[in-house]
C-alpha positions in Angstrom: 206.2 139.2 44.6 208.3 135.9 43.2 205.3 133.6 44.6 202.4 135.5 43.3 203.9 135.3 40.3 204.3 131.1 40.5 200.7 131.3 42.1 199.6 133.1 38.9 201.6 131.1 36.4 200.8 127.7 38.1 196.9 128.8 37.8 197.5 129.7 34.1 199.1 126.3 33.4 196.1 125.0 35.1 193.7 126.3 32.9 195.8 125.8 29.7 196.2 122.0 30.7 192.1 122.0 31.2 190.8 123.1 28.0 193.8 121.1 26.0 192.7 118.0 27.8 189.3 118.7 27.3 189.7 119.1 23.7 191.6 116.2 23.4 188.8 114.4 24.8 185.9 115.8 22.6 188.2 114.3 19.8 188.8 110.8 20.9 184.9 110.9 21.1 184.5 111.8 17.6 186.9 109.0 16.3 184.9 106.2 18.2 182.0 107.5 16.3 183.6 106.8 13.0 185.3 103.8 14.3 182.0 102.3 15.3 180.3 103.3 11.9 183.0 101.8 9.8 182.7 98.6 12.3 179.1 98.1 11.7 179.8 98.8 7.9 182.6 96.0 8.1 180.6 93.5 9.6 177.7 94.3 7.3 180.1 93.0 4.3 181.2 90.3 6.4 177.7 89.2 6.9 176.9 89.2 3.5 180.1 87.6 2.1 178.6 84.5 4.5 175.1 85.4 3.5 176.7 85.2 -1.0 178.8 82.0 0.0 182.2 82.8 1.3 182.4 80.2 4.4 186.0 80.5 5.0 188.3 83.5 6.7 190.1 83.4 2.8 186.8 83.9 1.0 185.5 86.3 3.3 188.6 88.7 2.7 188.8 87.9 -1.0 184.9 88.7 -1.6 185.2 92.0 1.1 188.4 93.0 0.2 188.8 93.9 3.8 192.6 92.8 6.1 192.6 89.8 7.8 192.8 91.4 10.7 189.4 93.2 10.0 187.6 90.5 8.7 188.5 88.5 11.7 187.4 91.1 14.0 184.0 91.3 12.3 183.5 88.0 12.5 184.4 87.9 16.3 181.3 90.5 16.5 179.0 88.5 14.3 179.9 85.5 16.8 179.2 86.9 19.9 175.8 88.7 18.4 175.2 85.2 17.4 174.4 86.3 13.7 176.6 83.6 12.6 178.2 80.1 14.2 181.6 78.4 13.5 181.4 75.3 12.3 184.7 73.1 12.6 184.8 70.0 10.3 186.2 66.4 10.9 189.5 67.8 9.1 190.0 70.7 11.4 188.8 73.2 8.2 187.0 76.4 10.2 184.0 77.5 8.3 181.5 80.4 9.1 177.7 80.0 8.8 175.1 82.4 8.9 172.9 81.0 12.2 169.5 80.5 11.0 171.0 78.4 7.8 172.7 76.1 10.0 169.6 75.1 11.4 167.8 74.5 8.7 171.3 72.3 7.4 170.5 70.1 10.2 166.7 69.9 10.0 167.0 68.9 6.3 169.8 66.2 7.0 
C-alpha cells in the first residue's frame, strides 16, 4: 500500500515538474522576443547616431542616450553585419563609420 502510494505521488511530481518547466519555457521564449525587438531598436539608434555624426563610443551614448554597455553591444552587431567599420587613427582614437561613407572618404581623398 506504502509503494503505491510513492508510485502515485512520484508520478504526480512528475507531471507537476512537466508543465512547470514547460511553462517556464514558453516564457523565456517570450522574453527573447522582446529582447530581440528592443536589440534591433537599439542598433537602429546606434546606426543613426553614426548616420547624424556621432563617430565616437561618447557621442554615440550621449546622442542615443542608451548605457555603454548597450551602445557597445549594438555597435558589435552593426560590425559584424558590416553596416559600419572601425576606424582607428594614428593617435590610437577609435571612431565608428557607417561602411558605405568610408568608401567614398577614400575615393574622394
Amino acid at each position: 500500500m506504502i509503494s503505491l502510494t510513492l508510485i502515485i505521488i512520484d508520478i504526480l511530481v512528475g507531471i507537476i515538474v512537466f508543465f512547470v518547466s514547460r511553462e517556464v519555457m514558453l516564457r523565456s521564449n517570450k522574453d527573447k522576443e522582446v529582447l530581440t525587438t528592443s536589440s534591433s531598436d537599439n542598433d537602429d539608434k546606434v546606426f543613426n547616431a553614426i548616420k547624424s555624426g556621432a563617430k565616437t563610443l561618447n557621442e554615440i551614448m550621449k546622442y542615443t542616450g542608451l548605457p555603454k554597455s548597450t551602445a557597445y553591444k549594438s555597435l558589435k552587431r552593426l560590425l559584424k553585419q558590416g553596416k559600419v567599420e572601425k576606424v582607428i587613427n594614428d593617435k590610437g582614437n577609435v571612431r565608428y563609420v557607417i561602411k558605405n561613407e568610408k568608401d567614398k572618404n577614400n575615393s574622394s581623398s
